[in-house]
BAVEXLO-331339 format. One line per field, with one value per residue (C-alpha): residue number from 1; residue in three letters; y, z negated, x. Coordinates in Angstrom, 3 decimals, decimal comma, padded with zeros to 6 digits. Each point is the difference from the previous one (the first is absolute). Layout:
<rs>
seq <- (NUM | ...)
type <- (ala | ...)
c2 <- (Y | ...)
c3 <- (Z | ...)
c1 <- (X | ...)
</rs>
This chain:
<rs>
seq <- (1 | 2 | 3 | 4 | 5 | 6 | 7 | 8 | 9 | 10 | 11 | 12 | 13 | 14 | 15 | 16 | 17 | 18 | 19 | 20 | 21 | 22 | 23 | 24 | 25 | 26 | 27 | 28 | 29 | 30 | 31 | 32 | 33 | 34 | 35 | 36 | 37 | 38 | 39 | 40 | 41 | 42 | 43 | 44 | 45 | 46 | 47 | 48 | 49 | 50 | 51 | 52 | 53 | 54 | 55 | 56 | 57 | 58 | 59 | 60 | 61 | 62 | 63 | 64 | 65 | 66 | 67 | 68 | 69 | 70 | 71 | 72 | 73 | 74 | 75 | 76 | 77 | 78 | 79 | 80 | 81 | 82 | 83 | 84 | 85 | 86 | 87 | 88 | 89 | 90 | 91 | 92 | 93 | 94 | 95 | 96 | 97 | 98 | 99 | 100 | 101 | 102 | 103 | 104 | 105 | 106 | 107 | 108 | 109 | 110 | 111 | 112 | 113 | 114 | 115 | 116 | 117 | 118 | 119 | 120 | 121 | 122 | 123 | 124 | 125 | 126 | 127 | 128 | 129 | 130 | 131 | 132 | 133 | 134 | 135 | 136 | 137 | 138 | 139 | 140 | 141 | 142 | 143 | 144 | 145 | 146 | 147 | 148 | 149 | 150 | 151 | 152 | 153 | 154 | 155 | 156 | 157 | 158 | 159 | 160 | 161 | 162 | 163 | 164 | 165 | 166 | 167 | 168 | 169 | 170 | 171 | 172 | 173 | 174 | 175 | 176 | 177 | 178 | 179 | 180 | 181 | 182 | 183 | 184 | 185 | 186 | 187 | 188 | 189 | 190 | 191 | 192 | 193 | 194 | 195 | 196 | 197 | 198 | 199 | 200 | 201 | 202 | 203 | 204 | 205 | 206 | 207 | 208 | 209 | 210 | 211 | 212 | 213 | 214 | 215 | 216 | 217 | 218 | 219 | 220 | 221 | 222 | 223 | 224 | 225)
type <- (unk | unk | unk | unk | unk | unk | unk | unk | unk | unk | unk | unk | unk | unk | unk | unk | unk | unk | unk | unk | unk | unk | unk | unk | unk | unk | unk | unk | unk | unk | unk | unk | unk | unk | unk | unk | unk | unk | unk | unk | unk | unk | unk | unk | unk | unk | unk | unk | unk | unk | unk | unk | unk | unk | unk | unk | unk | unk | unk | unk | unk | unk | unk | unk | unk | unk | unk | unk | unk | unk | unk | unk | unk | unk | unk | unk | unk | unk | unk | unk | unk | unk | unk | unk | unk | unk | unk | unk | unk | unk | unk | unk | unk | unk | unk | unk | unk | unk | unk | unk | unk | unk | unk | unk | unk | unk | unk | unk | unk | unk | unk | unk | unk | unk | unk | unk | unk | unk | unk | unk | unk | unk | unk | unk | unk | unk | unk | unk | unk | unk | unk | unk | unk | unk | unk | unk | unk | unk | unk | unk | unk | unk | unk | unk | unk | unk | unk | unk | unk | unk | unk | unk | unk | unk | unk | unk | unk | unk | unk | unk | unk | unk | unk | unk | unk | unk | unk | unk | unk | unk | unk | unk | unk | unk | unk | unk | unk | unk | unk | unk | unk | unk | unk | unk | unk | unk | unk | unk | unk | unk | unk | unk | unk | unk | unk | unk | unk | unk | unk | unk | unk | unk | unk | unk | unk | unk | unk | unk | unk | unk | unk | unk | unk | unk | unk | unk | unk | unk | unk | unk | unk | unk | unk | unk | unk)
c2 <- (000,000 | 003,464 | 002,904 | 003,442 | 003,093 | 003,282 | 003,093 | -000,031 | 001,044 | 001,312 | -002,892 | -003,111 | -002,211 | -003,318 | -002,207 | -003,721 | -001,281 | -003,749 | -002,327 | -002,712 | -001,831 | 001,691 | 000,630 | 002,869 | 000,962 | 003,094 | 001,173 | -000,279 | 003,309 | 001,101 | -000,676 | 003,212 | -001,487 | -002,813 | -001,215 | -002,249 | -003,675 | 000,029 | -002,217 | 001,059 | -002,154 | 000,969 | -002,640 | -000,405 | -000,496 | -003,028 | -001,167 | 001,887 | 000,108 | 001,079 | 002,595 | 001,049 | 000,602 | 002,501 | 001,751 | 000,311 | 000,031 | 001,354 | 002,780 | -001,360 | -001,166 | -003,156 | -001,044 | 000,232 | 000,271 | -001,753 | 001,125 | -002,257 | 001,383 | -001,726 | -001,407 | 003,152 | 001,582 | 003,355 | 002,337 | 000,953 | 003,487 | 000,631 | 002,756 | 000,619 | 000,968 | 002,880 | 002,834 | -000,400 | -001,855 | -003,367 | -002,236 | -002,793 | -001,804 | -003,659 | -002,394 | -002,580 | -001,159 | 001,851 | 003,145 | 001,341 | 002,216 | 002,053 | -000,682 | 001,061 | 001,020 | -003,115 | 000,751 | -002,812 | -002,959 | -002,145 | -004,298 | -000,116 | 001,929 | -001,640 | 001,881 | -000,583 | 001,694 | 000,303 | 001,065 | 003,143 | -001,182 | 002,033 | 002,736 | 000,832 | -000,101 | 003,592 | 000,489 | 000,933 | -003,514 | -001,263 | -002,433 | -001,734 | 000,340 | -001,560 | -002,138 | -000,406 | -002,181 | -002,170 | 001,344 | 002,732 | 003,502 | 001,258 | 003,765 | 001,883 | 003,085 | 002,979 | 002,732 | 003,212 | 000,165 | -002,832 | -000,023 | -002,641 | 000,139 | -002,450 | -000,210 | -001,414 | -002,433 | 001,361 | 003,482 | 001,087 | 001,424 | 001,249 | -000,095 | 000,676 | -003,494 | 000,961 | 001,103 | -003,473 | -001,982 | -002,838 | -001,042 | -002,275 | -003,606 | 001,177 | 003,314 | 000,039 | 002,000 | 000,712 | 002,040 | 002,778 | 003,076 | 003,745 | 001,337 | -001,429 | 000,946 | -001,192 | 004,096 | 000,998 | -002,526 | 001,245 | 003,724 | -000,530 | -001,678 | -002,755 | -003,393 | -003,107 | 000,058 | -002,902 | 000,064 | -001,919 | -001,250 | -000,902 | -001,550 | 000,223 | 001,800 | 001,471 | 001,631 | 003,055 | 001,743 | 003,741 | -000,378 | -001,971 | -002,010 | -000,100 | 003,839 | 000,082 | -002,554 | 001,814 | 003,466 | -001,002 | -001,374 | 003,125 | 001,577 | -002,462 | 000,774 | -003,425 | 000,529 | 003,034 | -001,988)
c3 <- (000,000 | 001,293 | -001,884 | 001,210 | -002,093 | 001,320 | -001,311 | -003,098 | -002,924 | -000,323 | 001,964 | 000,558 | 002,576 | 000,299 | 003,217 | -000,215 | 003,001 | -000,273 | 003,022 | 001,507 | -002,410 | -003,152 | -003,208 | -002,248 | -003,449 | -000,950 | -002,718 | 000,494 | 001,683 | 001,358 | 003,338 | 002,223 | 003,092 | 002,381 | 003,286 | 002,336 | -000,711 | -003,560 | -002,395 | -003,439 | -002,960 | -003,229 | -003,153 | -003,334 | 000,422 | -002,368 | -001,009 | -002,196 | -003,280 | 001,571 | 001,852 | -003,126 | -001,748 | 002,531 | 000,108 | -003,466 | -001,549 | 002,949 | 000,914 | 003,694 | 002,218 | -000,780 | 003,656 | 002,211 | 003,307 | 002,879 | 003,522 | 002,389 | 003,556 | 003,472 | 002,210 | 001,730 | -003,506 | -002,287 | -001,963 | -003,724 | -001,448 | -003,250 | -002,305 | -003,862 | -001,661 | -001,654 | 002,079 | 000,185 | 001,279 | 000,321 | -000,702 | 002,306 | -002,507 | 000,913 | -002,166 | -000,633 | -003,212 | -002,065 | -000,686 | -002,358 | 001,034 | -002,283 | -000,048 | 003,784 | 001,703 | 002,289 | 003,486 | 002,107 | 000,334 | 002,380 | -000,178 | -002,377 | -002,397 | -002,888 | -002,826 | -003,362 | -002,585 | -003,080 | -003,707 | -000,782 | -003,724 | -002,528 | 000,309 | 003,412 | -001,540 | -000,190 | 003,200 | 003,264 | 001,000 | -002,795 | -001,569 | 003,841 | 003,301 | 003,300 | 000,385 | 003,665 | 000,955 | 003,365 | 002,856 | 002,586 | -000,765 | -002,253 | 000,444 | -002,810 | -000,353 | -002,366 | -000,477 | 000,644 | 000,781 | -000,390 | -002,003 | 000,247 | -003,134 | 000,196 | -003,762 | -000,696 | -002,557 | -003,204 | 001,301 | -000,861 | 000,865 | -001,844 | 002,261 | -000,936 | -000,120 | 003,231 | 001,912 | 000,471 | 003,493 | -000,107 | -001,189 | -000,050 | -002,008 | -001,233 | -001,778 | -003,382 | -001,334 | -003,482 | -000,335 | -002,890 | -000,878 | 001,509 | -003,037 | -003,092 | -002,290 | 001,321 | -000,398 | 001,710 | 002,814 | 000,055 | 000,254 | 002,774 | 002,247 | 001,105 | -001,056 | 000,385 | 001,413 | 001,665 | -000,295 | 002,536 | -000,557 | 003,630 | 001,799 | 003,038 | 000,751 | -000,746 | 002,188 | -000,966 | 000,644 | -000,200 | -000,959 | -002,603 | 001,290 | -003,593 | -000,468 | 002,937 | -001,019 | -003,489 | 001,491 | 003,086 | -003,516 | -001,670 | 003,195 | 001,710 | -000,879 | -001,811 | -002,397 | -001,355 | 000,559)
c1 <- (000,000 | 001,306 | -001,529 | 000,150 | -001,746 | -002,056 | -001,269 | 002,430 | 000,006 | -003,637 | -002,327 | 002,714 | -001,048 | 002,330 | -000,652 | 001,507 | 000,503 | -000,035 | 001,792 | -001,991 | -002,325 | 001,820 | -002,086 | 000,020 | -001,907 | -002,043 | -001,975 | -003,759 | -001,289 | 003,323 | -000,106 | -000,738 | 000,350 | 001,637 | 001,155 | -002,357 | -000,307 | 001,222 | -001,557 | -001,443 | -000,499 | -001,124 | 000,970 | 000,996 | 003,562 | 001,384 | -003,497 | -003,112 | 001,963 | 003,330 | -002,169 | -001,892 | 003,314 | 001,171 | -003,401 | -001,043 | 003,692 | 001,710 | -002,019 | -000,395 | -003,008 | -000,955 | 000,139 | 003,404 | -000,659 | 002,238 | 000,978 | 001,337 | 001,615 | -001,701 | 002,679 | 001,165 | 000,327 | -001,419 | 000,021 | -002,305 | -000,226 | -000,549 | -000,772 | -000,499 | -003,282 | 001,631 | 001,550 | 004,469 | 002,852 | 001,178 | 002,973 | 001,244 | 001,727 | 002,274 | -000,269 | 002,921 | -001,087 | -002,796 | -001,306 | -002,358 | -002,707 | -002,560 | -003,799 | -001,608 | 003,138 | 000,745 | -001,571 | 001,390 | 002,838 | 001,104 | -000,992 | 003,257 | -000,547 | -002,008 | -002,244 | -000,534 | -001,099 | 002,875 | -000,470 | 002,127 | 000,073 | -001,953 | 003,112 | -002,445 | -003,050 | -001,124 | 001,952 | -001,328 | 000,122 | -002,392 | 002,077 | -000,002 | 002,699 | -000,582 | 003,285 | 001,109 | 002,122 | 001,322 | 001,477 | -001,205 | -001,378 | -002,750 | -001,430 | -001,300 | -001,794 | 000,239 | -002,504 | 002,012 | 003,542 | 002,452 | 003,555 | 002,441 | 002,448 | 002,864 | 001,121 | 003,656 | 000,601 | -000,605 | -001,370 | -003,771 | -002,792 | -003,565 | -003,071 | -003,400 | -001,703 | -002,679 | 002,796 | 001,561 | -000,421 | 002,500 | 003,731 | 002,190 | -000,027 | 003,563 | -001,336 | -000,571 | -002,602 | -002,245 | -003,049 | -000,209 | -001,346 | 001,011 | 000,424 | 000,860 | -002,780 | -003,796 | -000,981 | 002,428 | -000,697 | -003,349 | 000,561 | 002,915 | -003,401 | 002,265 | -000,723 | 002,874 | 002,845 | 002,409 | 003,492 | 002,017 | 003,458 | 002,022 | 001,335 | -002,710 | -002,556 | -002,868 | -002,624 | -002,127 | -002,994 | -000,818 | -003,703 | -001,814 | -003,265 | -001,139 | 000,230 | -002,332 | -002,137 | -000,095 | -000,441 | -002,846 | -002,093 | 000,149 | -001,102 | -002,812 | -003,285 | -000,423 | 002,479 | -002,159 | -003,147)
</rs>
């Protein structure tokens, strides 16, 4: 699978262009378009309680769907639900990537849904990662802009816990309050942070979905209802 992006960073677009009968993974819902005489399949990959663990744990659609090239070839496009750019990402062992930011993989690349240890438990990620790993390339989608940090052994880094997209198996990382006092974290309006500890990386995000899921119910008429 070849993956090319468009209309970076704002509305990322990544078309995977598969070779004669290759397969390729998305999320549910994220295809925008494809080529003529590609086939679509919608399933639970790895069986109803593997798929059930991803969706309720994971944060992702309970079905996968699968797109497989006709003989002369194709191509998929796929887009995020949330307005931002995307990573093309190659995976040669694992990866782990936060809850509703995998997009698409190719046929190698296996999910599964990994527990962060309670450390993660009032992260962003809910306690929960989607763990990737195989061979080939996953894509994964940020809403906002997208950092790559590449952290040295031993260096750090502090981000704010809804800012996180994916990192590396080898990072290290604990969850813990801004501030030190729970007051304090209160009046600074931040909640938890992560702190990551290289080598690897770690991918970012300049917007939080849950401050706009928190601010659109303060806003909707139901919420005042």
């Amino acid at each position: 699978m070849n993956v090319t992006t468009r209309h970076t960073p704002s509305f990322a677009v990544a078309r995977c262009t598969l070779a004669p009968g290759e397969t390729m993974r998305a999320e549910s819902g994220a295809m925008m378009a494809t080529s003529g005489g590609v086939g679509v399949e919608a399933k639970m990959q790895g069986g109803l309680m593997k798929g059930l663990k991803r969706s309720m744990l994971g944060g992702e659609s309970l079905f996968v769907t699968t797109f497989t090239a006709p003989s002369e070839g194709g191509w998929v496009d796929c887009a995020a639900n949330l307005p931002g750019d995307v990573a093309v990402l190659e995976i040669a062992d694992a990866l782990n990537i936060s809850r509703g930011a995998w997009l698409c993989s190719s046929a190698g690349v296996e999910l599964d849904t990994k527990w962060g240890g309670f450390k993660n438990l009032m992260g962003g990620e809910g306690g929960f990662l989607i763990h990737a790993t195989g061979s080939g390339h996953a894509v994964v989608a940020c809403y906002g802009a997208l950092d790559t940090v590449e952290l040295s052994a031993g260096e750090a880094l502090v981000i704010d816990s809804g800012h996180v997209v994916a990192f590396d198996p080898s990072v290290q990382f604990t969850t813990r309050k801004v501030t030190k006092g729970m007051m304090a974290t209160l009046k600074s309006g931040e909640g938890l942070v992560m702190e990551f500890t290289g080598p690897g990386r770690v991918l970012t995000q300049s917007r939080n979905p849950g401050a706009l899921i928190s601010w659109l119910t303060t806003v909707l008429p139901f919420s005042r209802a």
